[in-house]
Every structure is written in structure tokens, then in C-alpha cells.
C-alpha positions, 0 to 999 in steps of 0.5 A: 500500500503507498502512503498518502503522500505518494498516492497524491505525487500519482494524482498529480502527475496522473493530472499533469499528463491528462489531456484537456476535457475541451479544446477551448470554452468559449465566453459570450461578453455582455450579460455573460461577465459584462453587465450591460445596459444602455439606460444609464448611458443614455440617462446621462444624457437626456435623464432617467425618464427620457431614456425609457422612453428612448429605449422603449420607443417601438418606432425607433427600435433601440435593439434593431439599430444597435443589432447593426453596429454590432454587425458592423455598421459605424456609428456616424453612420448610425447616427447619421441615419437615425438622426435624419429620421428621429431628429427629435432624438437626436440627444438620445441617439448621440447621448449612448456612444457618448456615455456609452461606458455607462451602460457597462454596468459592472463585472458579472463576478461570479463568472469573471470566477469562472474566467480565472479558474480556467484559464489558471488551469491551462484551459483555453479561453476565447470570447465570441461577442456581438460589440460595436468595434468603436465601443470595444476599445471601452471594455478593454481599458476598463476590464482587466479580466479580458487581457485572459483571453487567448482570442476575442472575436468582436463582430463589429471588427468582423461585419457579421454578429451572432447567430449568423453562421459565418461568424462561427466559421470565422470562430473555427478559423480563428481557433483551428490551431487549439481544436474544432468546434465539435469539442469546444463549449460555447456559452451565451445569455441568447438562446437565438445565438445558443442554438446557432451555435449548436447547429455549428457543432458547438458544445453551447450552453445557455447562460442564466446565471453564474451558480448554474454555468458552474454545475454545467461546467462541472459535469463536462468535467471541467476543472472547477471548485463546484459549488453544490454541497456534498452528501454527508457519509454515514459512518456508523449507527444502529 
């Protein structure tokens, strides 16, 4: 029988050598480590009740029109065209690029966790984010989780946002060198982008909150603290 100093020296070395359970896991941003909302980014321009209104005006359709720069689209562009037909929203409309740091609200911590345990575990990591290329730069000075990151893939540097099916051929380009996507998980707070993602191939998982994404990690088999109590054993009795 080994001691139990030598039966940890074989787990480590077992563990040293052991392939990866993934190719990589790739992190949607907004919503999944990034908290985003464009209200008070608005709100700092025009006030509180304005920006409701703004962001909740079926005629202007906030969500469309930002879907396009996410896409690709410039935002004097957008400013440009939305002006011309709103001009009544203008202050609204210039208000968001020009506050937009605002409406990164803060770091979803407990996925941000998430990040660092795997990537302290040689686990590759690679984001997938719908994000204007003008705003990024915003992101990037202000979370230093992203510096983690061995790739990120932004769909306004690309001309093309989830779930379109080119920007995940352009996610397996970009990670050819680590694996396919076949043995790779995705993860998005979209349902639309989650099952585009599984028609790519993808290993993708819906993501509600952070508790949930790391029980669906873990029992992929990926190298995290899990959080779910344990049994308690039953070691004598009557």
C-alpha cells in the first residue's frame, strides 16, 4: 500500500499528463461577465425618464439599430441615419456612444470566477461577442479580466454578429490551431445565438446565471471548485 503522500505525487502527475476535457470554452461578453445596459448611458444624457422612453420607443427600435453596429455598421453612420429620421432624438441617439461606458454596468463576478479558474488551469479561453468595434476599445481599458483571453472575436471588427453562421466559421478559423468546434463549449445569455451555435457543432450552453454555468461546467468535467454541497457519509449507527 503507498502512503498518502505518494498516492497524491500519482494524482498529480496522473493530472499533469491528462489531456484537456475541451479544446477551448468559449465566453459570450455582455450579460455573460459584462453587465450591460444602455439606460444609464443614455440617462446621462437626456435623464432617467427620457431614456425609457428612448429605449422603449417601438418606432425607433433601440435593439434593431444597435443589432447593426454590432454587425458592423459605424456609428456616424448610425447616427447619421437615425438622426435624419428621429431628429427629435437626436440627444438620445448621440447621448449612448457618448456615455456609452455607462451602460457597462459592472463585472458579472461570479463568472469573471469562472474566467480565472480556467484559464489558471491551462484551459483555453476565447470570447465570441456581438460589440460595436468603436465601443470595444471601452471594455478593454476598463476590464482587466479580458487581457485572459487567448482570442476575442468582436463582430463589429468582423461585419457579421451572432447567430449568423459565418461568424462561427470565422470562430473555427480563428481557433483551428487549439481544436474544432465539435469539442469546444460555447456559452451565451441568447438562446437565438445558443442554438446557432449548436447547429455549428458547438458544445453551447445557455447562460442564466453564474451558480448554474458552474454545475454545467462541472459535469463536462471541467476543472472547477463546484459549488453544490456534498452528501454527508454515514459512518456508523444502529
Amino acid at each position: 500500500m503507498s502512503s498518502s503522500h505518494e498516492q497524491t505525487a500519482e494524482t498529480d502527475s496522473v493530472d499533469q499528463w491528462a489531456p484537456l476535457p475541451v479544446d477551448a470554452v468559449v465566453f459570450d461578453l455582455g450579460n455573460v461577465l459584462i453587465r450591460w445596459d444602455p439606460t444609464p448611458a443614455v440617462a446621462a444624457a437626456v435623464g432617467a425618464e427620457r431614456a425609457h422612453a428612448f429605449l422603449t420607443n417601438e418606432a425607433f427600435d433601440f435593439t434593431a439599430w444597435n443589432a447593426a453596429n454590432d454587425a458592423g455598421r459605424s456609428f456616424e453612420e448610425a447616427e447619421r441615419e437615425a438622426v435624419s429620421a428621429h431628429p427629435h432624438l437626436e440627444q438620445e441617439i448621440r447621448g449612448y456612444r457618448t456615455h456609452f461606458g455607462a451602460s457597462l454596468v459592472e463585472e458579472i463576478a461570479g463568472t469573471v470566477e469562472i474566467l480565472r479558474e480556467l484559464h489558471a488551469a491551462d484551459i483555453p479561453v476565447l470570447a465570441l461577442t456581438n460589440w460595436a468595434a468603436e465601443t470595444f476599445p471601452v471594455a478593454l481599458d476598463r476590464f482587466d479580466f479580458l487581457d485572459l483571453f487567448e482570442d476575442i472575436i468582436v463582430s463589429g471588427e468582423e461585419g457579421v454578429a451572432k447567430p449568423d453562421p459565418e461568424i462561427f466559421e470565422i470562430l473555427e478559423e480563428r481557433m483551428s490551431h487549439l481544436g474544432g468546434l465539435d469539442d469546444c463549449i460555447f456559452i451565451d445569455d441568447s438562446l437565438a445565438n445558443v442554438e446557432a451555435a449548436q447547429e455549428a457543432g458547438l458544445d453551447a450552453i445557455h447562460f442564466t446565471d453564474p451558480e448554474n454555468l458552474r454545475q454545467d461546467l462541472v459535469v463536462r468535467g471541467l476543472p472547477l471548485r463546484s459549488t453544490r454541497p456534498s452528501t454527508p457519509q454515514v459512518t456508523g449507527g444502529w
